[in-house]
C-alpha positions as CSV (number, residue, x, y, z in Angstrom):
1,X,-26.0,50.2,9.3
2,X,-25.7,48.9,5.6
3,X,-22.0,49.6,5.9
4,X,-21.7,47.5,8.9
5,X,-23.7,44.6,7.7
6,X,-22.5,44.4,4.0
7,X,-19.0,43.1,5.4
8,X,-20.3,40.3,7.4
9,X,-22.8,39.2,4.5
10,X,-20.2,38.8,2.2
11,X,-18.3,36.8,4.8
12,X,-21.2,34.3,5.6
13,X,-21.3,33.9,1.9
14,X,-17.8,33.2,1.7
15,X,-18.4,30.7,4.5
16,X,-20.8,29.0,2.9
17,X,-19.3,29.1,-0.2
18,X,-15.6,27.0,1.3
19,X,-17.9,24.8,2.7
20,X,-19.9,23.4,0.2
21,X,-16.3,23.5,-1.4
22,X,-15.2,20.9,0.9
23,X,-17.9,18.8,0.8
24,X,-18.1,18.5,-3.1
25,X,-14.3,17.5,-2.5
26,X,-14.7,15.0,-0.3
27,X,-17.9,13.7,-2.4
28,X,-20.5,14.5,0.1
29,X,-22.4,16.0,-2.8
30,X,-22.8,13.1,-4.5
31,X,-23.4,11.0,-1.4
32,X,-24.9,12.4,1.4
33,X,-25.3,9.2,3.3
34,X,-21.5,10.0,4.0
35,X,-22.5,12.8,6.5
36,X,-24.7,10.6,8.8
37,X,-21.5,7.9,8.5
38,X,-18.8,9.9,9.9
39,X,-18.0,9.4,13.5
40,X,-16.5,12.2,14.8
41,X,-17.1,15.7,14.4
42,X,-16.7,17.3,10.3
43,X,-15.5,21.2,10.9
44,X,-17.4,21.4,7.5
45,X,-20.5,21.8,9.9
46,X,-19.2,24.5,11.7
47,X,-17.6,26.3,8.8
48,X,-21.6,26.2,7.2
49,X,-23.2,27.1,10.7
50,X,-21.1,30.2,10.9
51,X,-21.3,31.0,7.5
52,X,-25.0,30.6,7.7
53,X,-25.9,32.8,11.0
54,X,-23.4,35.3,9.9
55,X,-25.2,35.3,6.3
56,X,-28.6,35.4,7.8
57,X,-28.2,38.3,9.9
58,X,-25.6,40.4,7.5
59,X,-28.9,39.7,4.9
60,X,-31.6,41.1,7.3
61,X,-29.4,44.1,8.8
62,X,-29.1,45.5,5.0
63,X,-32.1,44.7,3.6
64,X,-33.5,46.0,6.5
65,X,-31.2,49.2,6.5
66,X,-31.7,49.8,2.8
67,X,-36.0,49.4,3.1
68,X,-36.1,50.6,6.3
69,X,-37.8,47.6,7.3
70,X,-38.1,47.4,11.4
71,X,-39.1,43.4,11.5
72,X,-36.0,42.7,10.0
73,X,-33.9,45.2,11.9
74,X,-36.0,43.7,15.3
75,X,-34.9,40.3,13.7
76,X,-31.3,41.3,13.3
77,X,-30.9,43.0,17.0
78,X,-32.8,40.4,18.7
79,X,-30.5,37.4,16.9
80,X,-27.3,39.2,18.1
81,X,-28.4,39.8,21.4
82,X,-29.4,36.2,22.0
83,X,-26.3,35.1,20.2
84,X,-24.6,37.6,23.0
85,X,-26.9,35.7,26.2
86,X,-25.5,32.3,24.4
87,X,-21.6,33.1,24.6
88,X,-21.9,34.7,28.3
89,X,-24.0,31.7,29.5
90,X,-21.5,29.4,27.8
91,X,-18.7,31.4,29.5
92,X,-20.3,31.3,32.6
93,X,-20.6,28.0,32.9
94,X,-17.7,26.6,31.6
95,X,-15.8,28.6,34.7
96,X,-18.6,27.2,37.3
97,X,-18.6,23.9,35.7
98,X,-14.7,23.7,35.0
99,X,-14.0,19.5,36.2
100,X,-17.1,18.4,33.5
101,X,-16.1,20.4,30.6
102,X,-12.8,19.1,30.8
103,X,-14.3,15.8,30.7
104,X,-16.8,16.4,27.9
105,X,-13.6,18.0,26.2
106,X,-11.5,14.6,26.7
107,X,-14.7,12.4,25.5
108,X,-14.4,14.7,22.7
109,X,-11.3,14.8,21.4
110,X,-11.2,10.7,22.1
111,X,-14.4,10.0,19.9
112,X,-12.7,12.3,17.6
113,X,-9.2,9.9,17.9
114,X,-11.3,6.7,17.2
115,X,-12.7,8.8,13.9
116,X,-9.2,10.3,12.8
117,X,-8.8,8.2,9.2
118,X,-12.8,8.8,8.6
119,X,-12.8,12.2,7.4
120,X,-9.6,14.5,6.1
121,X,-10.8,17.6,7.6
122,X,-10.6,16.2,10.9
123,X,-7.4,14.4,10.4
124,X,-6.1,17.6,9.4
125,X,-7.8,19.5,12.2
126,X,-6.2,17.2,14.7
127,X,-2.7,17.0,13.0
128,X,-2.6,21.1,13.2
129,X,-3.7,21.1,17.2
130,X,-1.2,18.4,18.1
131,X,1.8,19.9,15.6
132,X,0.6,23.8,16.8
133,X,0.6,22.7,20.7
134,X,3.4,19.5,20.9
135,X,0.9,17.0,22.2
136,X,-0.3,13.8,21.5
137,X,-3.8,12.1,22.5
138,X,-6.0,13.3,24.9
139,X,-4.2,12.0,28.0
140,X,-1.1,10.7,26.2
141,X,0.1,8.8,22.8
142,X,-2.0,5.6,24.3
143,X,-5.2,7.4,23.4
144,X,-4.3,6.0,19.6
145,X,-5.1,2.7,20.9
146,X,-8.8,3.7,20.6
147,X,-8.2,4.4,16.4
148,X,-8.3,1.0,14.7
149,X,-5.3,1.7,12.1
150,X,-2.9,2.5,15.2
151,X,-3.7,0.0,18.2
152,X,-1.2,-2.1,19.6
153,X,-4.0,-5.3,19.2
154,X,-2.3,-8.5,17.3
155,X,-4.9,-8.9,14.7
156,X,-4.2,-5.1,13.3
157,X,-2.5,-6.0,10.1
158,X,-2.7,-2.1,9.3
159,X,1.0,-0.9,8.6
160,X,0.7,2.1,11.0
161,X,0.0,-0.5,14.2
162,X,1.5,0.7,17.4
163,X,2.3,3.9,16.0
164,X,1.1,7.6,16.4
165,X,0.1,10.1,13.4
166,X,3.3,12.2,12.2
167,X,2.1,14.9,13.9
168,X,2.8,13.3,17.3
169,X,6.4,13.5,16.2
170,X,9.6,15.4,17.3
171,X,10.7,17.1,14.1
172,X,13.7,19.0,13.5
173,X,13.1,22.7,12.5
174,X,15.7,22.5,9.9
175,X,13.6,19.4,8.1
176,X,12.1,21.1,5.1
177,X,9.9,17.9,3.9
178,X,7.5,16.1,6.7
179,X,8.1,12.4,7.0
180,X,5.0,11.3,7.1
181,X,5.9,7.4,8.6
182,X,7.7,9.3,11.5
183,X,5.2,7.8,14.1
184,X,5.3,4.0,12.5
185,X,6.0,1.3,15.5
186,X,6.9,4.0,18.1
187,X,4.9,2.2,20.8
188,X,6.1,-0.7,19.9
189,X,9.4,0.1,21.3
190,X,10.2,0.5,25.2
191,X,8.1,3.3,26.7
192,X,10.8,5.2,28.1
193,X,12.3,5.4,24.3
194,X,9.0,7.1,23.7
195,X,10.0,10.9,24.4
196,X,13.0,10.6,22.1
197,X,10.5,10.6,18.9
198,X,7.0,11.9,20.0
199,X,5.4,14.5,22.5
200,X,4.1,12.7,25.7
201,X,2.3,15.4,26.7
202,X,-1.5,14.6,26.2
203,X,-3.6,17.9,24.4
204,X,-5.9,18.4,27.3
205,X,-2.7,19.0,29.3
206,X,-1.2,21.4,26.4
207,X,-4.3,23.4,25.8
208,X,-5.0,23.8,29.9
209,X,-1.5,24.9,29.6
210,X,-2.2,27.6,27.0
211,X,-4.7,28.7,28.4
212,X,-3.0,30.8,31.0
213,X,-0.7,32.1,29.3
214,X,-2.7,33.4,26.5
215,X,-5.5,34.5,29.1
216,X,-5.1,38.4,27.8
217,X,-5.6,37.2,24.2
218,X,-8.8,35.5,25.1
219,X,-10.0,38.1,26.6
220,X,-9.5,40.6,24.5
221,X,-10.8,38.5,21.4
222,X,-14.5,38.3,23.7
223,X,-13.8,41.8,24.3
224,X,-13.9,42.6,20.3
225,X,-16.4,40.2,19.6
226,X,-18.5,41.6,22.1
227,X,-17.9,45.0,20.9
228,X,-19.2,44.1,17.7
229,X,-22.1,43.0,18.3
230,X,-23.5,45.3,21.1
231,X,-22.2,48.0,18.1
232,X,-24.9,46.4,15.5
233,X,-27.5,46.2,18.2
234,X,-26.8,50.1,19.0
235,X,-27.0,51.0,15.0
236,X,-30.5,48.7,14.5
237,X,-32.3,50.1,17.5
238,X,-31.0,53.4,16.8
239,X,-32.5,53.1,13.0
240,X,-35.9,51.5,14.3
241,X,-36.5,54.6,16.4
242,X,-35.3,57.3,13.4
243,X,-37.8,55.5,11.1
244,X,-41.0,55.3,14.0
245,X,-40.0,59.0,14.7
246,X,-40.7,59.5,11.1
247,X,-43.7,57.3,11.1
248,X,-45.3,59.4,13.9
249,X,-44.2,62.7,12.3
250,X,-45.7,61.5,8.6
């Protein structure tokens, strides 16, 4: 039981540890007005929630292993197995409920368009989904209208108007530097010029058509996960009922 929890304890505190990292980069530290300011959505937040469950529970499964405490082992197994309820009620769901999470996906990633130049985790995030998966937008590059620094409007005096991120662009594999003013005026020119420079596939499209074809990886990711934690459930009840054996024997 310690064995098993020392390795995610470690991990949450890792977690935390690249998060608090980030933010002290970005200067949220010093400012934490910034946090209420942004937007869109900061994968700091989910890099700390993770880090922060996963060190919770890797704390109470080896304290509670080492002391032989059973509030914190009940704590630990009753955690994970809600956490399990969670994810096959979120699973669930999104298969019944498949037409409005692909809206509340598109919403989404659009809010997340309009917040692209607000936070450089984001922008990152979203350059490595539409780079990884050769999209661009939601729908399609017009999604970019929505971003202030990129629409097609005549008072934008921003030097990237009517123009896409870089990582909307067709790149040559052979490039070894990224031309980061690949995307400038692109939709400026005549939309059917459009494909010769950027992806006009949309990322709801790409990642619906990823989806399928990666369908055994999904599963067996769940699969593991899953594994995992009914494991550490098995190991803390298991424990709980050596120790109030022992108890009753005493």
């Amino acid at each position: 039981m310690f064995s098993y929890n020392i390795i995610f304890w470690l991990a949450g505190a890792a977690f935390i540890a690249v998060g608090f990292w980030a933010w002290s980069e970005k200067g949220v530290l010093l400012d934490l007005t910034q946090v209420t300011r942004l937007h869109g959505f900061d994968p700091v937040w989910l890099v700390l929630a993770v880090g922060g469950i996963t060190f919770i529970l890797g704390f109470a499964g080896c304290v509670g292993a080492l002391r032989e405490n059973i509030c914190l082992l009940k704590f630990f197994s009753g955690v994970i197995g809600f956490i399990f309820f969670l994810e096959l009620t979120a699973a669930v769901l999104a298969v019944v409920f498949q037409s409005e999470v692909r809206v509340w996906i598109n919403d989404f990633f659009l809010t997340n368009v309009k917040a692209y130049r607000d936070d450089i985790d984001l922008q990152n995030l979203i350059d490595s989904l539409q780079r990884t998966n050769h999209c661009c937008g939601a729908q399609d590059p017009k999604d970019w209208d929505l971003n202030v620094y990129f629409n097609c409007n005549g008072t934008n005096r921003s030097r990237e108007r009517c123009g896409v991120p870089f990582s909307c662009c067709i790149t040559d594999p052979a490039d070894s530097v990224v031309n980061s003013q690949c995307g400038y005026d692109v939709r400026s020119k005549h939309e059917g010029e459009w494909s010769n420079f950027i992806y006009m596939k949309g990322c709801i499209t790409a990642l619906e058509d990823w989806l399928p074809r990666n369908l055994y990886t999904v599963a067996i990711v769940f699969i593991v996960i899953s594994l995992l934690q009914m494991v550490g459930i098995y190991l803390a009840r298991t424990l709980i009922s050596d120790i109030e054996k022992s108890k009753f024997n005493y």
